[in-house]
C-alpha positions as CSV (number, residue, x, y, z in Angstrom):
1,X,77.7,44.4,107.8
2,X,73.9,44.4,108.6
3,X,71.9,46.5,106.3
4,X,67.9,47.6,107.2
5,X,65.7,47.7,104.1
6,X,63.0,49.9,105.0
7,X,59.9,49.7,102.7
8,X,59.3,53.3,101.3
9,X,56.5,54.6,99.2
10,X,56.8,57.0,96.8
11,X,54.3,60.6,96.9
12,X,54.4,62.4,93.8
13,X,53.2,65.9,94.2
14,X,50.4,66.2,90.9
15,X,49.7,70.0,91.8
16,X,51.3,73.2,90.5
17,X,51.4,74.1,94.1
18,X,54.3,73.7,96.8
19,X,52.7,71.0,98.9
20,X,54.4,70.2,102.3
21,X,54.0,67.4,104.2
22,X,54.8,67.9,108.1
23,X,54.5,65.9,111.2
24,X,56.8,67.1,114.0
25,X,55.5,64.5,116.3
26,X,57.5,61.5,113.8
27,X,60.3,63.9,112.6
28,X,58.4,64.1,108.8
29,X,59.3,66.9,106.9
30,X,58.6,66.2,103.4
31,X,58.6,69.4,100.5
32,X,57.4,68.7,96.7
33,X,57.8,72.6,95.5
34,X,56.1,71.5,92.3
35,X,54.6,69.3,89.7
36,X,55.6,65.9,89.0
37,X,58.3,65.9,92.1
38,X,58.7,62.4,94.1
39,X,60.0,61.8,97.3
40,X,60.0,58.9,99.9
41,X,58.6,58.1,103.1
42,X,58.7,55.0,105.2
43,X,55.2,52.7,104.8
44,X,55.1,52.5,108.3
45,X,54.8,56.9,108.3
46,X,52.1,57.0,105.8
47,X,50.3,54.8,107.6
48,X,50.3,56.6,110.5
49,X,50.5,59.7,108.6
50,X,47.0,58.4,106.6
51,X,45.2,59.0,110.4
52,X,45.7,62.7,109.9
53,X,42.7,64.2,108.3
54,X,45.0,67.0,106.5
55,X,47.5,63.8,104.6
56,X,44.4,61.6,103.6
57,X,42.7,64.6,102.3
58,X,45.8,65.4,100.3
59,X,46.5,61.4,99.4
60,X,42.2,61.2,98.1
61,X,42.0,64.4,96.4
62,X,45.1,63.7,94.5
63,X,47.8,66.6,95.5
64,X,49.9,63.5,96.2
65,X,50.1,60.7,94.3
66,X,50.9,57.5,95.0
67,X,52.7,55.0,91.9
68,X,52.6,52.2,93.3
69,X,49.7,49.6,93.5
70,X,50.6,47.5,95.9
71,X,51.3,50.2,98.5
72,X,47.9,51.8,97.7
73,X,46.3,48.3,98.6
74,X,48.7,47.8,101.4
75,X,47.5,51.0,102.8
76,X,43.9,50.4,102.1
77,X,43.4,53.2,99.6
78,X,41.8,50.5,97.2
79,X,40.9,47.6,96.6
80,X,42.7,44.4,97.3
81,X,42.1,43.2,93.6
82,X,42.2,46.4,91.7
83,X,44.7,46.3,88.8
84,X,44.5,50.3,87.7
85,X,43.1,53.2,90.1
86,X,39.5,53.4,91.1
87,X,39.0,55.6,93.8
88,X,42.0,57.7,92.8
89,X,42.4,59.3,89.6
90,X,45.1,61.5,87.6
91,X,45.5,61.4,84.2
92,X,48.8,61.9,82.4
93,X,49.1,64.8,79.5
94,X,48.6,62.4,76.8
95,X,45.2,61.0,78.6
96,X,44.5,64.9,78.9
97,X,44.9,65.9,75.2
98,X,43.2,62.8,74.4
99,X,40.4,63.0,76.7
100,X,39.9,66.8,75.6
101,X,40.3,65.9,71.8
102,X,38.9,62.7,71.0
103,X,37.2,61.7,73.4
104,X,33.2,61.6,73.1
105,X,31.1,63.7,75.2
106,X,29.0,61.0,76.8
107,X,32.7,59.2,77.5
108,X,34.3,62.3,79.3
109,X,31.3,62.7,81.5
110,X,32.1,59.0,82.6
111,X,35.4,59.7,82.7
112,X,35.2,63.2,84.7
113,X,32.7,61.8,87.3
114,X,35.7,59.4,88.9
115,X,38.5,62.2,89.2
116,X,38.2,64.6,92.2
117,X,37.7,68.3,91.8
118,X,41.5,69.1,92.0
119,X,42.1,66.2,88.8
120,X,39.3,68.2,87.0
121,X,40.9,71.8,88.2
122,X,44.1,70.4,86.7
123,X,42.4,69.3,83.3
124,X,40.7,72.7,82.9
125,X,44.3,74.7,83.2
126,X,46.1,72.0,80.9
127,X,43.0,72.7,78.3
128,X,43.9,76.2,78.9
129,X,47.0,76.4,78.9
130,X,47.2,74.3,75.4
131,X,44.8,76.2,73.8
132,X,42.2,73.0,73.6
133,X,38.9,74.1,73.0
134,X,35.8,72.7,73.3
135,X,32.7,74.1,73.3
136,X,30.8,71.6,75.3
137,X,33.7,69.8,77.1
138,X,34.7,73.7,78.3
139,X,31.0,74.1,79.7
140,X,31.0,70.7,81.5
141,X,34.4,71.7,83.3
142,X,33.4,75.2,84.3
143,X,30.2,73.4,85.9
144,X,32.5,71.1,87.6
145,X,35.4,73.1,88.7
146,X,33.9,77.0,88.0
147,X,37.0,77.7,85.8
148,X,35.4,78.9,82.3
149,X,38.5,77.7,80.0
150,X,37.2,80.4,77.1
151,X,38.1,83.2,79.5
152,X,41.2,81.9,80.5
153,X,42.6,80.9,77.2
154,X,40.9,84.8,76.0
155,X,43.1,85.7,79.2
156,X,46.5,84.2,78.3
157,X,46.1,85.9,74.9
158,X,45.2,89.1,75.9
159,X,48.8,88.7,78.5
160,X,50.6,87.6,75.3
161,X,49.5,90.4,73.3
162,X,50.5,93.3,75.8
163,X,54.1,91.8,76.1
164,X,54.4,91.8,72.3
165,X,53.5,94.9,72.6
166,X,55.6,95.9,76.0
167,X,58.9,94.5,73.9
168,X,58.5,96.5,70.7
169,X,57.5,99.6,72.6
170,X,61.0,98.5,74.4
171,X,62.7,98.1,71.5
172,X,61.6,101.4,69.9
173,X,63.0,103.5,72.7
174,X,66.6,105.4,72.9
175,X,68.9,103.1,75.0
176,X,69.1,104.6,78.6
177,X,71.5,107.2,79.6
178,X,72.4,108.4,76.0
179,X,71.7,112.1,76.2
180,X,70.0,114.1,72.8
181,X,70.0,117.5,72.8
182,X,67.0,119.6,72.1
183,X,67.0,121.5,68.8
């Protein structure tokens, strides 16, 4: 039996967004409903798929990801002898903590000024999120992105707060439908 090996690439969806990938005219319907999902598609439809401006803006702002190397040189998203990503740039939640921990000032400029606005979006919720602050690291991101991390972080606390208090308030209360009679 005759079997077709079809070279697929693999898009990881780096957003905490639904991103959907459609193309009626070759059949493509392609859902990542959030972070860190993969899913295939042919080369040959990427390739094509890489001529529509709303897929390479996706593919070079990082919303989906691309694993693999050799299909990034294959498709001419870098160059050919490029061992680790150049123009494209996400950082994994151990290169985040890191690079919001212990990483030098000077060094996270460098590193900040090769990620797109959507990798440095990203960095600013994880920072958030983790309750990593840095004075000077926080300004540089809410220059960059416009998200100020010391409100959000002041934010999730202030949310955490009223639902402590919302569930002892709860917790206080008569159970429903027990009837007490006025004395």
């Amino acid at each position: 039996m005759l079997q077709s090996t079809t070279r697929m690439v693999r898009l990881r969806n780096t957003t905490d967004k639904t991103v959907v990938v459609i193309d009626p005219i070759n059949n493509i319907r392609r859902e990542f409903p959030r972070k860190n999902v993969v899913q295939e598609i042919p080369f040959d439809m990427v390739a094509q798929l890489l001529f529509q401006t709303g897929f390479r803006n996706m593919i070079e702002s990082g919303m989906l990801f691309i694993d693999s190397m050799e299909d990034k040189i294959d498709l001419g998203l870098e160059e050919p002898d490029t061992t680790t990503p150049t123009n494209i740039v996400v950082f994994s939640d151990e290169e985040k903590v890191k690079l919001l921990t212990a990483a030098s000032v000077p060094d996270f400029i460098e590193r900040l000024s090769h990620v797109t606005y959507e990798e440095a979006a990203e960095l600013a919720k994880f920072a958030a999120k983790n309750d990593i602050y840095n004075p000077e690291k926080s300004d540089i991101l809410k220059e960059i992105t416009g998200l100020d991390v010391v409100a959000m972080i002041a934010k999730k606390k202030a949310f955490e707060e009223a639902d402590k208090r919302a569930a002892s308030m709860k917790e206080d209360r008569e159970p429903e439908g027990v009837f007490k009679p006025r004395r």
